[in-house]
PLY file of the C-alpha trace (Angstrom):
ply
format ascii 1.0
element vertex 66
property float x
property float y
property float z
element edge 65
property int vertex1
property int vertex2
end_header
4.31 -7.46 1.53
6.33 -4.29 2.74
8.37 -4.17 -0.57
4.90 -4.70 -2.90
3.48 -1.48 -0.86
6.98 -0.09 -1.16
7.59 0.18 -4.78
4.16 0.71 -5.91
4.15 3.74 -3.92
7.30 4.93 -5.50
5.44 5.21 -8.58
2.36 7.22 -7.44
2.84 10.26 -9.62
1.13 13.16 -7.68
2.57 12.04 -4.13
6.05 10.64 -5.60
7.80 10.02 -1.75
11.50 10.51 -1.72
13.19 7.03 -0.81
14.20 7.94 2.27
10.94 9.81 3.83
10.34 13.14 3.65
13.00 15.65 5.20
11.27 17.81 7.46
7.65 17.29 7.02
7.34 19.78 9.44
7.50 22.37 6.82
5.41 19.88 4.74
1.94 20.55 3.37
-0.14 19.00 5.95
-3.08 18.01 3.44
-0.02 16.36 1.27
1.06 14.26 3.79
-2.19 13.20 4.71
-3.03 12.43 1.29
0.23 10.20 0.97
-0.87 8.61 4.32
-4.33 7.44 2.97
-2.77 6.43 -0.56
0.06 4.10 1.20
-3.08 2.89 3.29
-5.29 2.11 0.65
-2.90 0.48 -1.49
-1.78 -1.60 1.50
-5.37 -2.66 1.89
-5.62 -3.32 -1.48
-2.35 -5.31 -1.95
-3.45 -7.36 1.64
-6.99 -7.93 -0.05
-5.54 -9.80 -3.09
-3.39 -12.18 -0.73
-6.46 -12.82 1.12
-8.41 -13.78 -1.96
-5.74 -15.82 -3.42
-5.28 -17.69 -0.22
-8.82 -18.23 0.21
-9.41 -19.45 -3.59
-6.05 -21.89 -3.13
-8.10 -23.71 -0.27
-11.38 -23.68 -1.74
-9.49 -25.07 -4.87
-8.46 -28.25 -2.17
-11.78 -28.92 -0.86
-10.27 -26.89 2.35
-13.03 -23.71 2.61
-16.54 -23.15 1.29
0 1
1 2
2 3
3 4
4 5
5 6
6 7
7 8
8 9
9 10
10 11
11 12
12 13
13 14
14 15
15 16
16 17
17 18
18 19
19 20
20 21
21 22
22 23
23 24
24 25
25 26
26 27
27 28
28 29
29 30
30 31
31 32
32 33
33 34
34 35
35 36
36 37
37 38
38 39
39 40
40 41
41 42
42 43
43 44
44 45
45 46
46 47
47 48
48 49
49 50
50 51
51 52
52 53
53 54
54 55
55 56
56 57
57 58
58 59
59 60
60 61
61 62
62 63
63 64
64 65
């Protein structure tokens, strides 16, 4: 799941993050970083809901969940 999160957060246009984290986010906007925190956290969410739902339809699909 760390690689899905991984490269579609390569590809966010407006908060591309360098491949090897940011240098010295020190001297970093704070509200960017931020802003890349809650993107990487909502995709995550996102990409952890879709397991979840796939999972859950699989057993329902087996007579295994309501």
């Amino acid at each position: 799941m760390y690689e899905e999160i991984a490269d579609a957060v390569m590809h966010l246009d407006k908060f591309l993050i360098p491949a090897h984290g940011i240098n010295q986010p020190d001297f970093e906007n704070p509200m960017n970083l931020f802003k890349r925190q809650l993107k990487i956290e909502e995709l995550s969410f996102e990409l952890a809901h879709k397991k979840y739902q796939k999972s859950l339809n699989d057993l329902i699909k087996i007579g295994r969940a309501d």
